[in-house]
Structures are given as structure tokens and as C-alpha cells.
DSSP file (Angstrom, degrees, kcal/mol; ACC not computed):
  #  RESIDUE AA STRUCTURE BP1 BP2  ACC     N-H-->O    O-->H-N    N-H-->O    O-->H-N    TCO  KAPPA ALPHA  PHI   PSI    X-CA   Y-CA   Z-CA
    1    1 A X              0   0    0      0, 0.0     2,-0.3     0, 0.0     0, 0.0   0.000 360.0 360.0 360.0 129.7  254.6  -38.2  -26.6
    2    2 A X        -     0   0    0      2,-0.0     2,-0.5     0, 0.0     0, 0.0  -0.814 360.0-138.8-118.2 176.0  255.3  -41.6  -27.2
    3    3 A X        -     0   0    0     -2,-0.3     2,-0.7     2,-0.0     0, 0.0  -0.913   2.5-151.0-119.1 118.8  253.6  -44.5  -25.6
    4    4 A X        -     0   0    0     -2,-0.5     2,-1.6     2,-0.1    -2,-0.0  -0.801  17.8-151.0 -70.9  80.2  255.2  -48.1  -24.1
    5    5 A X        +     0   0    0     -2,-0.7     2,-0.4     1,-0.1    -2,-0.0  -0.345  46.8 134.6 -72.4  83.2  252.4  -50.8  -24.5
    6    6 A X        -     0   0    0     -2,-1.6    -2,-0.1     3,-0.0    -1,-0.1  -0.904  63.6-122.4-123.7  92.5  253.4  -52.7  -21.7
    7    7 A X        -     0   0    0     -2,-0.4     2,-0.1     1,-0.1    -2,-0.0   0.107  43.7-119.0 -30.3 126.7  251.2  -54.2  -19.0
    8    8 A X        -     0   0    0      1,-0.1     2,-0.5     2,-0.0    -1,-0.1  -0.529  25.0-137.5 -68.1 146.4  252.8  -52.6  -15.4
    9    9 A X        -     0   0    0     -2,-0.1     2,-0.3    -3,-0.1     5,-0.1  -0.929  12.1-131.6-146.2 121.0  253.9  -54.9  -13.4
   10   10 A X    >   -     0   0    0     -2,-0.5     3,-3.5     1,-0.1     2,-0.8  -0.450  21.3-114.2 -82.8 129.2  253.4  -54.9   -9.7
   11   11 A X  T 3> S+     0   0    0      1,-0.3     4,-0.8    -2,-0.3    -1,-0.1   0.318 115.3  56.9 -18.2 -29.0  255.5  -55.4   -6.7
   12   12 A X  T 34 S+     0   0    0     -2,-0.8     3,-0.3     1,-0.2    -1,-0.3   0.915 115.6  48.2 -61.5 -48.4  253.9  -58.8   -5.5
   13   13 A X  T <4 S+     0   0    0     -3,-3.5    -2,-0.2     1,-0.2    -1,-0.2   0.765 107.8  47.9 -52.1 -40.0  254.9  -59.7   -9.1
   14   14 A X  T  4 S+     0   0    0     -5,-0.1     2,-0.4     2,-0.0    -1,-0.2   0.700 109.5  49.0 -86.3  -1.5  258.4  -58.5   -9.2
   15   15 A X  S  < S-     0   0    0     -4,-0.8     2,-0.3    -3,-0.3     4,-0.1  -0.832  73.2-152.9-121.8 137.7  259.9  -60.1   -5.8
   16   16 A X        +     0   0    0     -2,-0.4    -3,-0.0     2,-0.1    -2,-0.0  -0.808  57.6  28.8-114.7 163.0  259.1  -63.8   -5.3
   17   17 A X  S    S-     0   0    0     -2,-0.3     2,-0.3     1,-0.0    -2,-0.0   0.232 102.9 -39.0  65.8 154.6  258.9  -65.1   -1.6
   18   18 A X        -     0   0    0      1,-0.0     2,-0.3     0, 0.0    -2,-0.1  -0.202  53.5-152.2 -37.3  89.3  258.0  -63.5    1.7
   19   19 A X        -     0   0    0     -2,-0.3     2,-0.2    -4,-0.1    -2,-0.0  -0.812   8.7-154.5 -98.6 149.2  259.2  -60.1    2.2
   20   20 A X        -     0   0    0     -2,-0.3     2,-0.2     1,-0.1    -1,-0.0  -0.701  16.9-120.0-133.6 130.0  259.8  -58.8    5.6
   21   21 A X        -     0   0    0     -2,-0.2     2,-0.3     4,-0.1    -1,-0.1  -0.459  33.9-137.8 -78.5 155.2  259.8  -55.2    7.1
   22   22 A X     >  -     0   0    0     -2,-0.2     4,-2.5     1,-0.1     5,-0.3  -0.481  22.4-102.0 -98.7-175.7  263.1  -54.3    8.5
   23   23 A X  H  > S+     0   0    0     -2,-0.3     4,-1.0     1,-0.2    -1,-0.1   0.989 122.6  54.6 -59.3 -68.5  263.9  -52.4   12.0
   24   24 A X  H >> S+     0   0    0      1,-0.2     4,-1.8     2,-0.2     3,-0.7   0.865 107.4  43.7 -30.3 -61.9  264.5  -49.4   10.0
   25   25 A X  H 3> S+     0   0    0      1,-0.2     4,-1.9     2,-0.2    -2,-0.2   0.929 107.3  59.5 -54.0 -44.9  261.3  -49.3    8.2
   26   26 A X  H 3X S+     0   0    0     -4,-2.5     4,-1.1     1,-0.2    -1,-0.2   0.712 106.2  51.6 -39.5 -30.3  259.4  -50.1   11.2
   27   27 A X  H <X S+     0   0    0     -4,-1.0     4,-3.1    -3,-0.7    -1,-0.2   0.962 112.6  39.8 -64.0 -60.8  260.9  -47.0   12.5
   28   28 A X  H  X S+     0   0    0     -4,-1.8     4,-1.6     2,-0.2    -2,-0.2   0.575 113.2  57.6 -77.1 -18.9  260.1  -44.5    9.7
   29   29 A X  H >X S+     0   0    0     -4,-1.9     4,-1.7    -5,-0.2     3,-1.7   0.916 112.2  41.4 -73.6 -77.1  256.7  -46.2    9.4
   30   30 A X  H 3X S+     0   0    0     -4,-1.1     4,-1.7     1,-0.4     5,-0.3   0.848 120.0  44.1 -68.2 -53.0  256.1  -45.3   13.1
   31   31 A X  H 3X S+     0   0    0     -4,-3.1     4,-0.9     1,-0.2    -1,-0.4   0.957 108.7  51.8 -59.4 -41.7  257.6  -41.9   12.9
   32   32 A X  H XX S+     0   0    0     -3,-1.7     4,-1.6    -4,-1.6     3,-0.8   0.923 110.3  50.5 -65.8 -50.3  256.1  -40.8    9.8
   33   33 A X  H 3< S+     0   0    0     -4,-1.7    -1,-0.2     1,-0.2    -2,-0.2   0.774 110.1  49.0 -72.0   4.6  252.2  -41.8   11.3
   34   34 A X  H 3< S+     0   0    0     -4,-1.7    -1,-0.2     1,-0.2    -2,-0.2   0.707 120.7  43.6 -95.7   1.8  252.7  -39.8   14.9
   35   35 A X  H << S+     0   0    0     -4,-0.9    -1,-0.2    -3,-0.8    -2,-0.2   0.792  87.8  91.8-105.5 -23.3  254.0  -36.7   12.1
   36   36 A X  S  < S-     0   0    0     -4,-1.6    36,-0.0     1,-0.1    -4,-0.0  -0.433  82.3-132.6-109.0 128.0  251.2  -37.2    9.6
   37   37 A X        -     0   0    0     -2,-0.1     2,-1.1     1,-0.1    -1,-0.1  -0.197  36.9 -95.5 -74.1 165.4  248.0  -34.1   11.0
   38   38 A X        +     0   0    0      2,-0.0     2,-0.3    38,-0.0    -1,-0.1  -0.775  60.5 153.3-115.3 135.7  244.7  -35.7   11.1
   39   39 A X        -     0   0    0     -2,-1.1     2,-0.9     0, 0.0    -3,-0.0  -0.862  41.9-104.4-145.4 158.1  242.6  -35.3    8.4
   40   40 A X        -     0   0    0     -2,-0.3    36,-0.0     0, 0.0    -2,-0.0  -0.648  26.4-138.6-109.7 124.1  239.8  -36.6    6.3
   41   41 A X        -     0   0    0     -2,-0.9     2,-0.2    35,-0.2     3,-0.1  -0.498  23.9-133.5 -61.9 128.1  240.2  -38.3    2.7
   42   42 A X        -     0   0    0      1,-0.1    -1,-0.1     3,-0.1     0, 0.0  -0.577  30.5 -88.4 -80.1 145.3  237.6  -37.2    0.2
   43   43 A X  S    S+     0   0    0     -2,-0.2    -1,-0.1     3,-0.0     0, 0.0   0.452  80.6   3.0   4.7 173.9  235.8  -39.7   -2.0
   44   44 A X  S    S+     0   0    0     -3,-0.1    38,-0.0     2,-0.0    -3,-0.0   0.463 106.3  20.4  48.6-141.6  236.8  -40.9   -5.1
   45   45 A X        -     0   0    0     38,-0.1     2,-0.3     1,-0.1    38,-0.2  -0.042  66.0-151.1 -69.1 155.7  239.8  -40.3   -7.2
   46   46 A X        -     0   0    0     36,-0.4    39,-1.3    34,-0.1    38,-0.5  -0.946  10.6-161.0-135.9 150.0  243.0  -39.0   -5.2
   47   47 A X  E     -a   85   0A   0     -2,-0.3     2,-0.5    37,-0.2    39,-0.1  -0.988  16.7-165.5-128.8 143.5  245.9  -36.7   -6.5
   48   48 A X  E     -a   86   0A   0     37,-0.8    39,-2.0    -2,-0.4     2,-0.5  -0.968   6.1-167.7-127.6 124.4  248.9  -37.1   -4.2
   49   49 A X  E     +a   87   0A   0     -2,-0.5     2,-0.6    37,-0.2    39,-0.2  -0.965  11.2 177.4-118.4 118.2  251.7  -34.6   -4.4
   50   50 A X  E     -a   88   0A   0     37,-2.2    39,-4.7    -2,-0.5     2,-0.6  -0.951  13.2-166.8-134.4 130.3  254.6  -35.6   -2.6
   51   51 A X  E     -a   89   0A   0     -2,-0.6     2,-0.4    37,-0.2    39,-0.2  -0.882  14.4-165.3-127.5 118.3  258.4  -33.6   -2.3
   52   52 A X  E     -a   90   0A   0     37,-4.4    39,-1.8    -2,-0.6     2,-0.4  -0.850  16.6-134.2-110.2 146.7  261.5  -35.4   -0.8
   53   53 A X  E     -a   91   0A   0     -2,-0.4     2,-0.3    37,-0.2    39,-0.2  -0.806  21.4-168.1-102.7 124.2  264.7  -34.2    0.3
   54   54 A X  E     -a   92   0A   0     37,-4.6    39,-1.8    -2,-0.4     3,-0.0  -0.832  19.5-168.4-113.0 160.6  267.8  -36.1   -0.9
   55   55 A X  S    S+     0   0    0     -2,-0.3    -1,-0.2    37,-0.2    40,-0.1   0.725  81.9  71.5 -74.1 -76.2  271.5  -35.7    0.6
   56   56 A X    >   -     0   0    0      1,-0.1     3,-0.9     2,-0.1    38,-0.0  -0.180  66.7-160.0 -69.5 136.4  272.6  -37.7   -2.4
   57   57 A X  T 3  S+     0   0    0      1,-0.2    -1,-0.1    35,-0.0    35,-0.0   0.636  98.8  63.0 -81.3   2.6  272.6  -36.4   -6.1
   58   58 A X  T 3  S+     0   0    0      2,-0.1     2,-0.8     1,-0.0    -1,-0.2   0.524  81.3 119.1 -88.4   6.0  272.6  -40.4   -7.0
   59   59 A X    <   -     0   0    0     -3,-0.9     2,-0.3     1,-0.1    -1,-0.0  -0.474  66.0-124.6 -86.8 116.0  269.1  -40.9   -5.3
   60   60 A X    >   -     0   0    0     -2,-0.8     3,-0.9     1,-0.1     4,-0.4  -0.405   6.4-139.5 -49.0 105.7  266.3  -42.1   -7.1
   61   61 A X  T 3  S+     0   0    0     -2,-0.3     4,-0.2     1,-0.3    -1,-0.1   0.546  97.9  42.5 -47.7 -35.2  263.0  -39.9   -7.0
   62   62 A X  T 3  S+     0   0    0      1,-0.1     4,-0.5     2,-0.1    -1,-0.3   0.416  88.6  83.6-102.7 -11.4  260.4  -43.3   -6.7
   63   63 A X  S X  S+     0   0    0     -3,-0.9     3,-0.7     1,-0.2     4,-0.5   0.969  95.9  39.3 -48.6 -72.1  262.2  -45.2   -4.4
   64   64 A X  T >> S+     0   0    0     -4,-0.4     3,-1.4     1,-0.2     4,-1.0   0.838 100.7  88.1 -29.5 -54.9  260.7  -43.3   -1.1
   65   65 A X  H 3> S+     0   0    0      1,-0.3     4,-1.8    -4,-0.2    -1,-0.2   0.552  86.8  38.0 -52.2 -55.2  257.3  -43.2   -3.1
   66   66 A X  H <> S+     0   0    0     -3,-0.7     4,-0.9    -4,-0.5    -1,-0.3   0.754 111.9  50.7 -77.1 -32.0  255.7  -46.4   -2.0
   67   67 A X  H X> S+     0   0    0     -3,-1.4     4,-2.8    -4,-0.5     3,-2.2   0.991 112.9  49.0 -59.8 -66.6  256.6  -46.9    1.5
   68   68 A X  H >X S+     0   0    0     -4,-1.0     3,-1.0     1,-0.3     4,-0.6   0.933 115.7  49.4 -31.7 -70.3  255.2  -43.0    2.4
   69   69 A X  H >X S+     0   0    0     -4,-1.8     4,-1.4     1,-0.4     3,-0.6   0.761 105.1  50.3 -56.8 -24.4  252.2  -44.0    0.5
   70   70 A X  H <X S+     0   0    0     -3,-2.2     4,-1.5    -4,-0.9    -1,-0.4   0.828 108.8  55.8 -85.1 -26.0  251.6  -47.2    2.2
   71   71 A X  H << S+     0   0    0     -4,-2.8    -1,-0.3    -3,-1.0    -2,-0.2   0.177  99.4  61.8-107.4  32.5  251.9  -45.3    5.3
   72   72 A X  H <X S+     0   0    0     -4,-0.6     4,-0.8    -3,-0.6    -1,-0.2   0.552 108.2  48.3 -28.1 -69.7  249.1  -42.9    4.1
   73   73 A X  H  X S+     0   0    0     -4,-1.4     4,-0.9    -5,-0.3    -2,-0.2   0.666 101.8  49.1 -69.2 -32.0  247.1  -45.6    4.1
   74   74 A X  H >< S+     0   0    0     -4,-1.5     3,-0.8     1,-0.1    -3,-0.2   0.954 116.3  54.2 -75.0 -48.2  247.4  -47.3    6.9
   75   75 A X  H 34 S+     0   0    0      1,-0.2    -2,-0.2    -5,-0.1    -1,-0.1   0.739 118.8  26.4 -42.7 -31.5  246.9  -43.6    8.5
   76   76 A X  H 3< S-     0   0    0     -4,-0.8     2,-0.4     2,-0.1    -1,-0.2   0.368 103.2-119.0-128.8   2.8  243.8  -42.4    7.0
   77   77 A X    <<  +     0   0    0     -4,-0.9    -4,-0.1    -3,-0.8    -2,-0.1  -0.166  67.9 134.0  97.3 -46.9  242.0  -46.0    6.2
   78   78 A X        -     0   0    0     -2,-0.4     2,-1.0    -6,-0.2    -1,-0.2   0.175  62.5-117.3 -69.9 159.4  241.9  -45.4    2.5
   79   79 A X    >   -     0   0    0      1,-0.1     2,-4.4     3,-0.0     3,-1.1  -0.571  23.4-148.8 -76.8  70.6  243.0  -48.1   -0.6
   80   80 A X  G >  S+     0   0    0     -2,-1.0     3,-1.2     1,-0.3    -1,-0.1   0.499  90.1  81.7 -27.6  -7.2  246.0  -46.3   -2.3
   81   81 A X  G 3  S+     0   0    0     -2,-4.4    -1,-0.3     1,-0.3    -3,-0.0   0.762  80.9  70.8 -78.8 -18.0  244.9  -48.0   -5.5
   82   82 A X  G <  S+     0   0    0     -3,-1.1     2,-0.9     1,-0.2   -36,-0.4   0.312  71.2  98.0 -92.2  23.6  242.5  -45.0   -5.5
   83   83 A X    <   +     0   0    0     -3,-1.2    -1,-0.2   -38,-0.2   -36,-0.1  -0.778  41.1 169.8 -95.6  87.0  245.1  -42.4   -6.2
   84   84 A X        +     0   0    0     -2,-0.9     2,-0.3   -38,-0.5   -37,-0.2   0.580  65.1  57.2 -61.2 -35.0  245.0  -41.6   -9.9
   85   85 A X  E     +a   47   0A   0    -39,-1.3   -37,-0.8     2,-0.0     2,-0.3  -0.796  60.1 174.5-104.2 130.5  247.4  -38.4  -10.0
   86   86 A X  E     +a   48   0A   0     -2,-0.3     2,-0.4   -39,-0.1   -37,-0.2  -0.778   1.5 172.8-137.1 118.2  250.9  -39.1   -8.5
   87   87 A X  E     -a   49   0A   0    -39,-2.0   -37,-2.2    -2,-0.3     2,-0.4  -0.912   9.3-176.7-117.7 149.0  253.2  -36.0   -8.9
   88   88 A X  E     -a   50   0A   0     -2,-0.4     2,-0.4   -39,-0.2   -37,-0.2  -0.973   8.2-167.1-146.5 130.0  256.5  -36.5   -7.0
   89   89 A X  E     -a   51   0A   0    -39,-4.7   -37,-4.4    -2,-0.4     2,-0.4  -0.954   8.9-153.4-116.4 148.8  259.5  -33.7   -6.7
   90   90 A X  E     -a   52   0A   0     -2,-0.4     2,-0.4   -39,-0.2   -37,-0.2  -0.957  14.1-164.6-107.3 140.1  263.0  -34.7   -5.4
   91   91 A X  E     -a   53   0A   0    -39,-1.8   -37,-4.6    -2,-0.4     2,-0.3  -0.977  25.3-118.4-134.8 133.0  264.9  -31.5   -3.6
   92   92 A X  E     +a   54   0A   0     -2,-0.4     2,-0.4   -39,-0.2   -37,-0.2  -0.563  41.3 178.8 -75.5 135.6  268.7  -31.5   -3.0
   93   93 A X        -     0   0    0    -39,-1.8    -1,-0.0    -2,-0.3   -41,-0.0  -0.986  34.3 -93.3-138.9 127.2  268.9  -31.1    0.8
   94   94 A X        -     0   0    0     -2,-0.4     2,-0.2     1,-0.1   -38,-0.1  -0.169  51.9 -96.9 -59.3 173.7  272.4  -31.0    3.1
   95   95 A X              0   0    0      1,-0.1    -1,-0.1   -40,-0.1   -41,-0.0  -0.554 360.0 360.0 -87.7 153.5  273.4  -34.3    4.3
   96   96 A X              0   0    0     -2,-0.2    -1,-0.1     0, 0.0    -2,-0.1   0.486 360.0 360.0 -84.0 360.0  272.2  -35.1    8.4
């Protein structure tokens, strides 16, 4: 295994200026918390396993990853920063 020593560097960091949600996101946010069951977040350390269905075979597995998660959080109260584990599958899916 080799190793990149290179601080990560976080979204506030990479985008300068104000960013805005759009009509769309606003959508998926709102659909995604009335779909999400309700349930209670344990303590501590989190591992989050998440699988998305793409249409496209050009779609990028981490794109989805942070919105979904932020709306996680706003659902169940918790700080995503405490989710240590992130395993993410992409699955080819027909187009809608």
C-alpha cells in the first residue's frame, strides 16, 4: 500500500465565495428526509455504507456521497465528522 502525505483538503477550502443550494437539491434533500425510517444513531464512531445507482457508466462514485450524508445529518441530529468508516458502492442501474 502506498501512502500520499498530503493534508485533505475540505470543501469550505476548495470553493471560495458563497455557495447556494439549487431548486434541485432542495428537492432531493426534501425527498430523501420524508424516505429516510426513523431511527436512533449510536454513540461514538460511525461506519456508513452507502450503494448508488448510476444510469451513466461515466458517473463518479463520490460525487452523491456528501449531499446524502449531509442529509443524514440533518435527519438524525448527529455531526458527520463522527463517521470514521465510509464504504460507498456504485451499481449500473437503467436510465429513468
Amino acid at each position: 500500500m502506498n501512502t500520499v502525505n498530503i493534508k485533505p483538503l475540505s470543501v469550505n477550502k476548495a470553493w471560495q465565495g458563497r455557495r447556494y443550494k439549487t431548486d434541485d437539491y432542495i428537492a432531493y434533500e426534501r425527498a430523501v428526509l420524508l424516505s429516510l425510517p426513523k431511527i436512533n444513531i449510536p454513540e461514538g464512531r460511525l461506519l456508513l455504507r452507502l450503494e448508488f445507482g448510476f444510469s451513466s457508466k461515466a458517473s463518479d462514485i463520490d460525487n452523491p456521497v456528501k449531499m446524502f450524508q449531509d442529509c443524514l445529518q440533518k435527519k438524525y441530529g448527529f455531526n458527520d465528522s463522527r463517521i470514521r468508516l465510509l464504504m460507498v458502492a456504485g451499481v449500473d442501474v437503467k436510465k429513468r
